[in-house]
LUMPAKE-820247 format. One record per residue: x, y, z of N, C-alpha, C in turn; residue number from 1. Coordinates in Angstrom, 2 decimals. Layout:
<recs>
{rec {X Y Z} {X Y Z} {X Y Z} NUM};
...
</recs>
This chain:
<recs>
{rec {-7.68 -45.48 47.96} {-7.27 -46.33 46.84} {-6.26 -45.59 45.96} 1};
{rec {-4.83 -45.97 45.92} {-4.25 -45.58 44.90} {-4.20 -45.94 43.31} 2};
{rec {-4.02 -44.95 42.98} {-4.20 -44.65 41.36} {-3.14 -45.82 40.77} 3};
{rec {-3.82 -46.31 39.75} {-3.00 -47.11 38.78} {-1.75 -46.33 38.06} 4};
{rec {-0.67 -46.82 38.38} {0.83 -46.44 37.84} {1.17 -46.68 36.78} 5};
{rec {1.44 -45.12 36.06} {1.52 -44.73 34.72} {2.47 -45.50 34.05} 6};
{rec {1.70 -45.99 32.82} {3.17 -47.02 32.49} {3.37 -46.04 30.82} 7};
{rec {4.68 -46.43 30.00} {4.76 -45.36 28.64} {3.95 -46.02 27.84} 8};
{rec {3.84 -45.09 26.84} {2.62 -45.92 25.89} {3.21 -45.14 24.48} 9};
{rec {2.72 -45.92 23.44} {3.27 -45.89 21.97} {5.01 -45.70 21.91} 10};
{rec {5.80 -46.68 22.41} {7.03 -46.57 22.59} {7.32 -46.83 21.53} 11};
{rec {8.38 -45.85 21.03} {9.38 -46.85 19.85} {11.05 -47.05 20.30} 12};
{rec {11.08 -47.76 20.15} {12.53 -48.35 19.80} {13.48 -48.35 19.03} 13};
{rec {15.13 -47.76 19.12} {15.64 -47.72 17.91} {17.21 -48.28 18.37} 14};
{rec {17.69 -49.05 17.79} {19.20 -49.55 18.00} {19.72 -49.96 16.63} 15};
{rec {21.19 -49.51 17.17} {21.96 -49.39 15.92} {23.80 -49.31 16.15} 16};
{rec {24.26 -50.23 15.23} {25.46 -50.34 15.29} {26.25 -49.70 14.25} 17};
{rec {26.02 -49.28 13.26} {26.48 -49.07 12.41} {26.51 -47.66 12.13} 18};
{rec {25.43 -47.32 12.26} {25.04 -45.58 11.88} {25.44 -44.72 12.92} 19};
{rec {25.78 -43.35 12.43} {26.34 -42.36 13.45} {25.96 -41.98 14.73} 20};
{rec {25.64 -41.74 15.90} {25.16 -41.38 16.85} {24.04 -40.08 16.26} 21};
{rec {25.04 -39.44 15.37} {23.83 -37.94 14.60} {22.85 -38.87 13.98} 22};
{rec {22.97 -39.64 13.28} {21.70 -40.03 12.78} {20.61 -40.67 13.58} 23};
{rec {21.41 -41.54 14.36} {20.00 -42.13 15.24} {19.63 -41.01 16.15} 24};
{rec {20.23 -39.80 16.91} {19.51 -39.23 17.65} {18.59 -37.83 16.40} 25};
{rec {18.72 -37.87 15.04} {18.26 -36.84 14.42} {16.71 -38.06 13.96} 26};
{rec {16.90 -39.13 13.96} {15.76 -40.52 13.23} {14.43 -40.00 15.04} 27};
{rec {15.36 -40.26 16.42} {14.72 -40.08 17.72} {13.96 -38.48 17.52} 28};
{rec {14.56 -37.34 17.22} {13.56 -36.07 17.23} {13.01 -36.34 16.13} 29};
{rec {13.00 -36.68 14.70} {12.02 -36.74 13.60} {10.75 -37.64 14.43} 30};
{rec {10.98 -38.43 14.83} {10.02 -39.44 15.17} {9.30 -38.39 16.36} 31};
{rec {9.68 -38.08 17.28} {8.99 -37.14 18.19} {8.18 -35.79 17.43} 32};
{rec {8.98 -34.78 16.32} {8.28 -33.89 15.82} {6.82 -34.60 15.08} 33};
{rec {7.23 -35.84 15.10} {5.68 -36.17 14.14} {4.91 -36.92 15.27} 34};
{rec {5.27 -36.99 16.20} {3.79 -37.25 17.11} {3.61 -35.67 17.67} 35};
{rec {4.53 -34.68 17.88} {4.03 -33.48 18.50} {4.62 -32.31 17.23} 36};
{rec {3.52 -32.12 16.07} {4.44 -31.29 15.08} {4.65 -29.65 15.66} 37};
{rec {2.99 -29.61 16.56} {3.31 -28.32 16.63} {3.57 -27.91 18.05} 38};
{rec {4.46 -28.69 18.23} {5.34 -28.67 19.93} {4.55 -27.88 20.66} 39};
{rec {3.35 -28.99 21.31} {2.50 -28.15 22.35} {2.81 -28.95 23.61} 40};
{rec {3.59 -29.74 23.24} {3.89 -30.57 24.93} {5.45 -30.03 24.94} 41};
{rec {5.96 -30.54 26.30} {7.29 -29.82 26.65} {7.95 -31.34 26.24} 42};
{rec {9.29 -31.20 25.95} {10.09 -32.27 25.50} {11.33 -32.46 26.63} 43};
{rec {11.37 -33.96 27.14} {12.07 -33.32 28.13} {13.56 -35.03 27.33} 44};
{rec {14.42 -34.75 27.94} {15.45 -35.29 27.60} {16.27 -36.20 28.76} 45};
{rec {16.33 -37.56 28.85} {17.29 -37.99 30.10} {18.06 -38.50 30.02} 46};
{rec {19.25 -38.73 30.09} {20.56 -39.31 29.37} {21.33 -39.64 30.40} 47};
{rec {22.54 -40.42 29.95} {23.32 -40.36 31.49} {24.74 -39.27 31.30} 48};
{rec {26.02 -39.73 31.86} {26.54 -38.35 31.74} {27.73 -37.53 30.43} 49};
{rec {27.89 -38.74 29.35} {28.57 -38.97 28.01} {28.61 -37.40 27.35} 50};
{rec {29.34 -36.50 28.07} {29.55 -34.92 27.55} {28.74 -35.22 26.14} 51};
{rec {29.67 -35.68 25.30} {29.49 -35.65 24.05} {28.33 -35.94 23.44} 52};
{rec {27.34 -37.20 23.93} {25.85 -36.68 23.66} {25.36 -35.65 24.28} 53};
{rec {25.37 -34.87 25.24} {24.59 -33.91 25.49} {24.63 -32.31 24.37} 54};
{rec {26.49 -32.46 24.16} {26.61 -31.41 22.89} {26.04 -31.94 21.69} 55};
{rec {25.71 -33.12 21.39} {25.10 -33.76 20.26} {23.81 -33.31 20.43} 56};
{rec {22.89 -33.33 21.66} {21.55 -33.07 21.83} {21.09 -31.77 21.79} 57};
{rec {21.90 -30.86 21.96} {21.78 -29.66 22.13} {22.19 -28.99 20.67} 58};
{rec {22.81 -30.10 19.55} {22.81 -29.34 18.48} {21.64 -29.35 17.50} 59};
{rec {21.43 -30.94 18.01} {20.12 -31.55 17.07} {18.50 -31.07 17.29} 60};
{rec {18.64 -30.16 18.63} {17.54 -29.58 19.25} {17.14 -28.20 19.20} 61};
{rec {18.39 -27.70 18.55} {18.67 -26.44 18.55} {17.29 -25.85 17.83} 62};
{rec {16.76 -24.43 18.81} {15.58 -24.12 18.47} {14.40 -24.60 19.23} 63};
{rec {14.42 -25.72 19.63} {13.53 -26.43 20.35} {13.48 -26.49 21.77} 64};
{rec {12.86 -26.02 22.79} {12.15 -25.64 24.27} {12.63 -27.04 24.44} 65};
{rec {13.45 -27.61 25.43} {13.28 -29.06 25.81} {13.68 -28.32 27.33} 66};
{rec {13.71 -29.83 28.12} {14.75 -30.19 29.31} {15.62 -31.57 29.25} 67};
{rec {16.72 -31.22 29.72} {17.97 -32.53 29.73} {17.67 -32.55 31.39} 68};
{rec {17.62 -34.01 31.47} {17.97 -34.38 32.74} {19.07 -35.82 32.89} 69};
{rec {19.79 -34.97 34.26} {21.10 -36.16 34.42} {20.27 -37.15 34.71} 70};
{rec {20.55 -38.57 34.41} {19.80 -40.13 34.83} {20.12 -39.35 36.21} 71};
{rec {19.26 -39.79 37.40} {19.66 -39.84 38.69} {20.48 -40.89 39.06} 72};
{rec {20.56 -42.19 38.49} {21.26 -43.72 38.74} {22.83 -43.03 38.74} 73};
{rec {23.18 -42.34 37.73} {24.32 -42.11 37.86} {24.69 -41.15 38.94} 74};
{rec {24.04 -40.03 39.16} {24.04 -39.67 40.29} {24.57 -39.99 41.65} 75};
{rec {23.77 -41.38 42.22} {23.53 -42.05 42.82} {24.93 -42.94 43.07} 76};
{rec {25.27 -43.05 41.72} {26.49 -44.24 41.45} {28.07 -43.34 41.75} 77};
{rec {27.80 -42.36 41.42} {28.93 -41.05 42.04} {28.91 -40.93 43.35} 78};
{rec {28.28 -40.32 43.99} {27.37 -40.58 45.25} {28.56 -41.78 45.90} 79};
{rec {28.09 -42.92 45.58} {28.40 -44.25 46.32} {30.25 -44.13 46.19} 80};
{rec {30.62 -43.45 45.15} {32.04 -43.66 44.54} {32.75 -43.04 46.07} 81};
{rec {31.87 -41.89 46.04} {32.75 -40.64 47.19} {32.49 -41.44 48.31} 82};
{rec {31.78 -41.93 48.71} {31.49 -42.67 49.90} {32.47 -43.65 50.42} 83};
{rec {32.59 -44.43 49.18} {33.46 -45.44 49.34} {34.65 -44.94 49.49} 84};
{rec {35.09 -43.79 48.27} {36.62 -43.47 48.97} {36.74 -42.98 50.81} 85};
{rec {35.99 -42.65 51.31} {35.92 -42.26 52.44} {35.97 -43.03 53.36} 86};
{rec {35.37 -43.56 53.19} {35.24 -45.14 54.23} {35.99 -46.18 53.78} 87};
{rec {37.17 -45.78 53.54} {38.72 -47.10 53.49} {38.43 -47.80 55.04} 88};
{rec {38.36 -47.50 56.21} {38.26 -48.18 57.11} {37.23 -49.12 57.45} 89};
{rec {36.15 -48.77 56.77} {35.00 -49.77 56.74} {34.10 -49.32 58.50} 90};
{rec {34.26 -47.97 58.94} {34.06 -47.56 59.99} {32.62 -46.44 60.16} 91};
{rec {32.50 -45.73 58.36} {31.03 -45.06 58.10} {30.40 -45.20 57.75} 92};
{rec {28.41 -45.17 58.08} {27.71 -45.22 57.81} {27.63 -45.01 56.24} 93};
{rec {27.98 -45.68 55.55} {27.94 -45.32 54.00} {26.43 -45.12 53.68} 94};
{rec {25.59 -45.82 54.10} {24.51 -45.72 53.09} {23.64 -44.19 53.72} 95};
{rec {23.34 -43.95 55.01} {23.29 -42.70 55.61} {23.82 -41.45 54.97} 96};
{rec {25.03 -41.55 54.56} {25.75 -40.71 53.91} {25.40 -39.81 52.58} 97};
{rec {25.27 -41.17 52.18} {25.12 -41.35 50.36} {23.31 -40.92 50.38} 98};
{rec {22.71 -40.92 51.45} {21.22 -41.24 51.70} {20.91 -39.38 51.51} 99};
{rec {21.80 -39.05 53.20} {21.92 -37.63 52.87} {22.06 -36.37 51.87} 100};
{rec {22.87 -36.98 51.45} {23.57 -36.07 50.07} {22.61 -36.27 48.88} 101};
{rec {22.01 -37.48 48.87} {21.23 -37.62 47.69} {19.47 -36.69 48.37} 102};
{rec {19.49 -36.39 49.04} {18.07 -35.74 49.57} {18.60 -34.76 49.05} 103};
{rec {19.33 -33.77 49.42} {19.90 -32.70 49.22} {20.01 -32.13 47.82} 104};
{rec {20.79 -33.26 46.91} {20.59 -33.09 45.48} {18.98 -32.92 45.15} 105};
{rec {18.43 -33.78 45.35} {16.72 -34.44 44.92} {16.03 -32.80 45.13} 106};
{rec {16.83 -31.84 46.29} {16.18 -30.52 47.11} {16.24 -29.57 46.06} 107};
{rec {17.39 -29.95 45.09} {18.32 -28.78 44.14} {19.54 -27.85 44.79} 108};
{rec {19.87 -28.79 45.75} {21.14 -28.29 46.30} {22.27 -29.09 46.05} 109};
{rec {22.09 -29.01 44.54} {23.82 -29.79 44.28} {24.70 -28.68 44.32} 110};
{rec {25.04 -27.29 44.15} {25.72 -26.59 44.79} {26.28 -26.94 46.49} 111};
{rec {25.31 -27.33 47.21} {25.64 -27.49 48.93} {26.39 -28.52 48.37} 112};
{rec {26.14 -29.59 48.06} {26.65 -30.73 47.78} {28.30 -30.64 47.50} 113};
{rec {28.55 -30.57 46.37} {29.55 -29.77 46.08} {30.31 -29.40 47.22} 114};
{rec {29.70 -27.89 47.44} {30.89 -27.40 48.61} {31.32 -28.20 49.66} 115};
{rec {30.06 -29.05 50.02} {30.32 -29.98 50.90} {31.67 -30.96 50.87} 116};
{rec {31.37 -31.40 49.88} {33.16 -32.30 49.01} {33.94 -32.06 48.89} 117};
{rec {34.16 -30.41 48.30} {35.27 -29.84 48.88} {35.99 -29.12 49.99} 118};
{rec {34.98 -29.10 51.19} {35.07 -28.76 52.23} {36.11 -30.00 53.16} 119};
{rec {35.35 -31.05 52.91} {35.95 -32.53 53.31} {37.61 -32.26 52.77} 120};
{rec {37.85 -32.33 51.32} {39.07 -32.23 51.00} {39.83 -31.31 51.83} 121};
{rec {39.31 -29.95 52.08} {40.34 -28.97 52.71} {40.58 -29.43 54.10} 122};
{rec {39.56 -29.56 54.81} {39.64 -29.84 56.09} {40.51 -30.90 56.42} 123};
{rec {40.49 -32.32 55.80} {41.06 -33.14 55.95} {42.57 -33.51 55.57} 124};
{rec {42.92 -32.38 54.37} {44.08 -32.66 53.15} {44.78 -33.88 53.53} 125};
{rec {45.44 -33.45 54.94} {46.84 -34.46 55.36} {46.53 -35.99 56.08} 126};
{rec {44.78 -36.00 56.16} {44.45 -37.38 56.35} {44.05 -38.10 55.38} 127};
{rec {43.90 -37.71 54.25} {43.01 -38.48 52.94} {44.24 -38.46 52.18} 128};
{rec {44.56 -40.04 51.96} {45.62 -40.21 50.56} {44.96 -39.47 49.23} 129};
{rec {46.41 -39.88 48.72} {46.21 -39.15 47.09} {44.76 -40.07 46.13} 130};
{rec {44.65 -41.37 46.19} {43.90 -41.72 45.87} {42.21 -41.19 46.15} 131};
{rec {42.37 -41.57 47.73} {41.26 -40.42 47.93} {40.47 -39.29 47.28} 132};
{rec {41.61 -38.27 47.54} {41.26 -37.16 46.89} {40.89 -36.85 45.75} 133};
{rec {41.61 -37.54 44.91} {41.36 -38.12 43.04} {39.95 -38.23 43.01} 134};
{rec {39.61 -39.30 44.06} {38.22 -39.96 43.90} {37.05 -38.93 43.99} 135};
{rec {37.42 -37.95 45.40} {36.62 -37.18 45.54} {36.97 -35.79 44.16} 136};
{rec {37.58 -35.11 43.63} {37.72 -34.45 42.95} {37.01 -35.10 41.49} 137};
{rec {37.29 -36.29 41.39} {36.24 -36.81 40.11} {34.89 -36.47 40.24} 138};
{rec {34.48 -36.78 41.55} {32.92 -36.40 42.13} {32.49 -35.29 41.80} 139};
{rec {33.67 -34.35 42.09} {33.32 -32.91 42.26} {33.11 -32.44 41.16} 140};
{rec {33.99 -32.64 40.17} {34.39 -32.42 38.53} {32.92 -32.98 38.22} 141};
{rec {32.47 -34.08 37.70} {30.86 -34.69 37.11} {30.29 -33.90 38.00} 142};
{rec {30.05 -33.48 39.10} {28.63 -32.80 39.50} {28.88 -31.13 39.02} 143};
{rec {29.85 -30.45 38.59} {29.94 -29.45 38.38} {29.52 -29.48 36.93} 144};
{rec {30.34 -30.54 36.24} {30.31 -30.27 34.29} {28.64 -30.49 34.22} 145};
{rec {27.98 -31.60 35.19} {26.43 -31.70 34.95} {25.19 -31.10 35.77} 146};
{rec {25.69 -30.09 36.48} {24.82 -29.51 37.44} {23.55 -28.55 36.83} 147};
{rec {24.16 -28.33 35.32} {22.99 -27.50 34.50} {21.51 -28.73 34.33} 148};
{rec {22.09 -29.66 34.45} {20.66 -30.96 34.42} {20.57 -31.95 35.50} 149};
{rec {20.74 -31.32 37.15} {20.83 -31.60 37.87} {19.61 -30.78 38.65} 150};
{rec {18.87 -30.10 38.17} {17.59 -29.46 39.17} {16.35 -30.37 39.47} 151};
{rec {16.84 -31.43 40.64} {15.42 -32.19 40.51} {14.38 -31.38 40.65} 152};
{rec {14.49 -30.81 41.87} {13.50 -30.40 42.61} {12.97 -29.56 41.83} 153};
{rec {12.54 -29.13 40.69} {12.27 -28.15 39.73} {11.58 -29.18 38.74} 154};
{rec {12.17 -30.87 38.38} {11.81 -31.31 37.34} {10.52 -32.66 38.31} 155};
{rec {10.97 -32.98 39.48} {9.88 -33.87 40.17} {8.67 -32.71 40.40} 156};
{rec {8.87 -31.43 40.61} {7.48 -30.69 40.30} {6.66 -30.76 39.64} 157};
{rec {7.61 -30.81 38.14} {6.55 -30.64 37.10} {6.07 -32.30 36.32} 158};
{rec {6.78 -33.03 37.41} {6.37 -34.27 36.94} {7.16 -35.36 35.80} 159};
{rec {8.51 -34.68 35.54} {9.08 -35.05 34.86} {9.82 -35.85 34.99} 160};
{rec {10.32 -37.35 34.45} {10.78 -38.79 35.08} {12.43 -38.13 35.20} 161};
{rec {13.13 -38.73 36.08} {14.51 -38.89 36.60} {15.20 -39.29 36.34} 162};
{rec {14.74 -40.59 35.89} {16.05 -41.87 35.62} {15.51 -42.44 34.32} 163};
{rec {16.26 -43.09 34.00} {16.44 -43.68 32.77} {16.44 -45.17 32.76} 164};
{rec {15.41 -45.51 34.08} {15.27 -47.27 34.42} {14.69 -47.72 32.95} 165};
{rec {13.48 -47.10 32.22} {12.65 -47.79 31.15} {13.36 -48.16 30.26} 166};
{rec {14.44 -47.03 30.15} {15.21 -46.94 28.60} {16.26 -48.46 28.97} 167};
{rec {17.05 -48.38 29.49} {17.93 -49.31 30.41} {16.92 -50.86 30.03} 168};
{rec {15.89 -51.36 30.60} {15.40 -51.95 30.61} {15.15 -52.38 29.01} 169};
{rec {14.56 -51.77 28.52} {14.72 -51.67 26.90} {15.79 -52.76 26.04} 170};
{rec {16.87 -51.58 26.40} {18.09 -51.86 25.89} {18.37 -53.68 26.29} 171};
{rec {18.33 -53.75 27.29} {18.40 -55.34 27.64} {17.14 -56.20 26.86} 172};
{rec {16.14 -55.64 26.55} {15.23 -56.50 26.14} {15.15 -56.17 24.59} 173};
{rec {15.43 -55.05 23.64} {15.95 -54.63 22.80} {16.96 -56.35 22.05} 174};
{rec {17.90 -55.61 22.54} {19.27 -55.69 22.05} {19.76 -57.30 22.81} 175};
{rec {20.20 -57.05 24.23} {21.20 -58.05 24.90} {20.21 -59.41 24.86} 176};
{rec {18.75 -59.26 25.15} {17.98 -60.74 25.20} {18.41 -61.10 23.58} 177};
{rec {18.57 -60.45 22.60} {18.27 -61.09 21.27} {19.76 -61.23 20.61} 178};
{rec {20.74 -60.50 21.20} {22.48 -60.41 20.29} {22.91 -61.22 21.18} 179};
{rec {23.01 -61.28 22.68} {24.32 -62.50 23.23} {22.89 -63.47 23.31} 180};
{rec {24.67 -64.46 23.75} {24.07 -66.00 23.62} {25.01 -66.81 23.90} 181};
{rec {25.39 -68.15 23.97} {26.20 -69.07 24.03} {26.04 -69.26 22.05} 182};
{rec {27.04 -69.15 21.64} {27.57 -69.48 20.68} {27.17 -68.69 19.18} 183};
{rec {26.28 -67.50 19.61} {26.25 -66.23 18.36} {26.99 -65.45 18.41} 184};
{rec {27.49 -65.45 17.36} {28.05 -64.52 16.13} {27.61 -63.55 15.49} 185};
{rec {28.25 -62.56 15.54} {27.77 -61.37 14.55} {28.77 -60.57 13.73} 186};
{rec {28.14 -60.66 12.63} {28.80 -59.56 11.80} {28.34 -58.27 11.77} 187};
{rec {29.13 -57.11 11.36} {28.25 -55.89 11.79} {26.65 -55.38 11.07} 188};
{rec {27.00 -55.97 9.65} {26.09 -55.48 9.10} {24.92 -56.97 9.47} 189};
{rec {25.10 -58.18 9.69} {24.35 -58.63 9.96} {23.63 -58.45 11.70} 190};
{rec {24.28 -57.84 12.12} {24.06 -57.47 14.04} {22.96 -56.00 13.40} 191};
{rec {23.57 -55.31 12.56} {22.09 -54.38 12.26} {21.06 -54.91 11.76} 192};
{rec {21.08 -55.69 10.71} {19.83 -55.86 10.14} {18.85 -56.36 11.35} 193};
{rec {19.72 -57.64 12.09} {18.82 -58.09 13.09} {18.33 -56.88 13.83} 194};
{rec {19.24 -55.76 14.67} {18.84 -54.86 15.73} {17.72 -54.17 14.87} 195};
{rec {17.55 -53.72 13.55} {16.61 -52.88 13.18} {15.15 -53.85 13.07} 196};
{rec {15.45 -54.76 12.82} {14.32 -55.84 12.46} {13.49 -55.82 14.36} 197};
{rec {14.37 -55.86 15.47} {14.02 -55.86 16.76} {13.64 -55.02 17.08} 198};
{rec {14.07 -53.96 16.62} {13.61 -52.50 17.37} {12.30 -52.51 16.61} 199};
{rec {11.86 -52.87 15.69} {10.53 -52.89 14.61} {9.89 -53.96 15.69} 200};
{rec {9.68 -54.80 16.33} {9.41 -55.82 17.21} {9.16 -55.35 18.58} 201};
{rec {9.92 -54.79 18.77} {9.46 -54.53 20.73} {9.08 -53.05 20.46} 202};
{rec {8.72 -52.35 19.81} {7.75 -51.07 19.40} {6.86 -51.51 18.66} 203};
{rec {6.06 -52.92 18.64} {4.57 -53.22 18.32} {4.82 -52.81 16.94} 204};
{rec {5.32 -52.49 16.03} {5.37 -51.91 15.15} {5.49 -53.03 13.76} 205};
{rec {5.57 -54.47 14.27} {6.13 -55.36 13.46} {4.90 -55.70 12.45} 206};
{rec {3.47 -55.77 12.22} {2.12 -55.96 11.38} {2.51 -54.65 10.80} 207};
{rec {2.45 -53.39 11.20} {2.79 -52.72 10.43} {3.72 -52.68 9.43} 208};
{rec {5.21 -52.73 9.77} {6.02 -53.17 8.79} {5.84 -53.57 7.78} 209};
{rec {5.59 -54.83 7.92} {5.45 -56.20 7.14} {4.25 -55.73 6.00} 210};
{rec {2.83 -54.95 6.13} {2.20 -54.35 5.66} {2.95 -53.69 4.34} 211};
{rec {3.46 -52.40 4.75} {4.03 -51.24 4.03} {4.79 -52.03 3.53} 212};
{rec {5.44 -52.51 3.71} {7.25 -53.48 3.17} {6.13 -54.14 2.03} 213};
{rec {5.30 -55.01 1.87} {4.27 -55.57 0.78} {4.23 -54.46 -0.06} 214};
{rec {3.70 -53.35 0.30} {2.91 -52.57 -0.59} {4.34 -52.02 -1.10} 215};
{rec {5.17 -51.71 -0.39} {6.58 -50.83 -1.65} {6.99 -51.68 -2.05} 216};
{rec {7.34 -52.86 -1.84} {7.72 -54.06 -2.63} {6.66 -54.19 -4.04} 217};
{rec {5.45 -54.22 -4.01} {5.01 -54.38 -4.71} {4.72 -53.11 -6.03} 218};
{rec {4.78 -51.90 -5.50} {4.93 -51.04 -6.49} {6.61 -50.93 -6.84} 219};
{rec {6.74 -51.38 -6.16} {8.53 -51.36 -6.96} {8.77 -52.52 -8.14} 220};
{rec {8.43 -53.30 -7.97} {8.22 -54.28 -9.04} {7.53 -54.51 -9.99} 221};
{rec {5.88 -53.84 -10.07} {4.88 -53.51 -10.45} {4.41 -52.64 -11.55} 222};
{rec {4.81 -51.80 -10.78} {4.06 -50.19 -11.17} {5.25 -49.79 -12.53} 223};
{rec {5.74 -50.80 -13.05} {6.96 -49.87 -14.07} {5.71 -50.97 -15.35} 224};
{rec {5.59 -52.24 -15.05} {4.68 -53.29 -15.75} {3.62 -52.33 -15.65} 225};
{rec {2.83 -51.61 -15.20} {1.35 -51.59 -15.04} {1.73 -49.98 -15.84} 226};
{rec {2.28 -49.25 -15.50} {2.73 -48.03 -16.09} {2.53 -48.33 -17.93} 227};
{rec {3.41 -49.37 -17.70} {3.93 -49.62 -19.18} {2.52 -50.25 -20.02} 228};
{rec {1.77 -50.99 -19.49} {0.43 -51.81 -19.86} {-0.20 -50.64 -20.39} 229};
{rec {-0.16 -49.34 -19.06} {-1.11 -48.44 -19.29} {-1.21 -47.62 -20.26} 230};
{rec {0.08 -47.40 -20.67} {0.49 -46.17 -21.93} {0.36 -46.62 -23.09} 231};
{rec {0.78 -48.12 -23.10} {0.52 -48.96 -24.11} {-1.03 -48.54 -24.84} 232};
{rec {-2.31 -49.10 -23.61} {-3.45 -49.30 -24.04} {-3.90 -47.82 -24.27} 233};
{rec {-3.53 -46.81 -23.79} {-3.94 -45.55 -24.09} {-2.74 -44.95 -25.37} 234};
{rec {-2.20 -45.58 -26.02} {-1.57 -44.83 -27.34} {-1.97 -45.93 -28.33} 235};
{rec {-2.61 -47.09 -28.18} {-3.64 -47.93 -29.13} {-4.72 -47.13 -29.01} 236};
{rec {-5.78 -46.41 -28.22} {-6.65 -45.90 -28.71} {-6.46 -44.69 -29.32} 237};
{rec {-5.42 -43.67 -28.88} {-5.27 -43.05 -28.80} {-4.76 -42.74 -31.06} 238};
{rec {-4.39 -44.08 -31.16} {-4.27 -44.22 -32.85} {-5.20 -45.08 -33.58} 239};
{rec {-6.25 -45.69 -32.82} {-7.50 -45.93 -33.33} {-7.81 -45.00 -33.94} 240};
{rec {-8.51 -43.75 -32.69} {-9.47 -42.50 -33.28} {-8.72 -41.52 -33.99} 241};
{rec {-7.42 -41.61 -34.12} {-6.51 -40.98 -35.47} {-7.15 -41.52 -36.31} 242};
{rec {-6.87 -43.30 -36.58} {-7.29 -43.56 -37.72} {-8.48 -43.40 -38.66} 243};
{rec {-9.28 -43.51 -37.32} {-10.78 -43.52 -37.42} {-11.00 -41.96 -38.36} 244};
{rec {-10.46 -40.98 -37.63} {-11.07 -39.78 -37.95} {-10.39 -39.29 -39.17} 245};
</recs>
């Protein structure tokens, strides 16, 4: 009998149009340091291949034991790119190919990989157009700039997820089920209020809200009246027992 398949649990959700990329990924580790303050679990990171968040993640983390891992989808989607430039004739096993090379990566041999691609280029130079080669040198270029978060076989050991299907999934149920449409409109600041109001919604989080939002609402309006009642009735007694005494 196989084991029931781990699904995530206490997810939150966060989307945003307006605010900096630093802020929502500094709002994503605040929210993590307070379910793990005293970082006894490992933090692991999966992104796809956007240089510029990963130097973003690595600044906002700084200090902190994590792992970055490349999405494998993209991987996969590179993978298919080189394939395709190769097979202009419509004559190779593409998916065999792409099948191969991706075992190999999955092994932690994106180095073999690699050489492999550029092996093809040398060997072949004067049969592969310029396009070609472009294609394959793009390949080569992304698996080199991301090969530091390319060790599966090191991260499926320790059990650590690959891809970034949940997040993906999210995002469509997030964001795209609730912003497009046949005939909505958005303004920016009204496209946030809604996305923050959603992300409060598909992280269960919405009774809560609505809770707290009462209670600061209500000392915000309140507590300056009840303050004021209070000082009031305590500087009337307070010149009673003057008088008195």
């Amino acid at each position: 009998m196989q084991p029931a398949p781990v699904k995530a649990q206490n997810i939150r959700r966060m989307a945003s149009l307006e605010r900096p990329k630093e802020d929502v990924v500094k709002e994503i580790v605040k929210d993590a340091g307070n379910r793990d303050p005293h970082k006894n679990r490992h933090w692991v990171v999966v992104m796809d291949g956007a240089l510029n968040l990963w130097t973003l993640v690595a600044v906002v983390l700084k200090g902190i034991d994590y792992t970055g891992i490349l999405d494998i989808i993209h991987v996969v989607e590179y993978l298919w790119d080189a394939a395709n430039a190769l097979d202009k004739d419509k004559s190779m096993d593409r998916h065999k190919w792409v099948y191969v090379r991706l075992l190999s990566i999955l092994d932690g041999n994106v180095g073999r990989v690699i050489g492999g691609l550029k092996q093809i280029i040398t060997k072949n130079k004067k049969k592969l157009t310029k396009n070609q080669i472009e294609e394959l040198e793009k390949v080569i270029t992304y698996f080199n700039n991301h090969k530091q978060w390319m060790q599966y076989d090191k991260y499926l050991e320790a059990g650590y997820p690959i891809g970034s299907g949940v997040v993906e999934s999210s995002c469509g149920h997030t964001v795209k089920s609730r912003m497009e449409g046949t005939g909505r409109r958005w303004s920016i600041k009204g496209a946030e209020s809604i996305l923050l109001l959603r992300s409060l919604y598909t992280s269960h989080d919405w009774d809560s809200y609505w809770r707290s939002h009462m209670i600061f609402q209500r000392e915000k309006l309140y507590k300056k009246i009840s303050t004021l009642s209070h000082n009031t009735a305590d500087d009337y007694e307070y010149e009673t027992a003057v008088a008195m005494a």
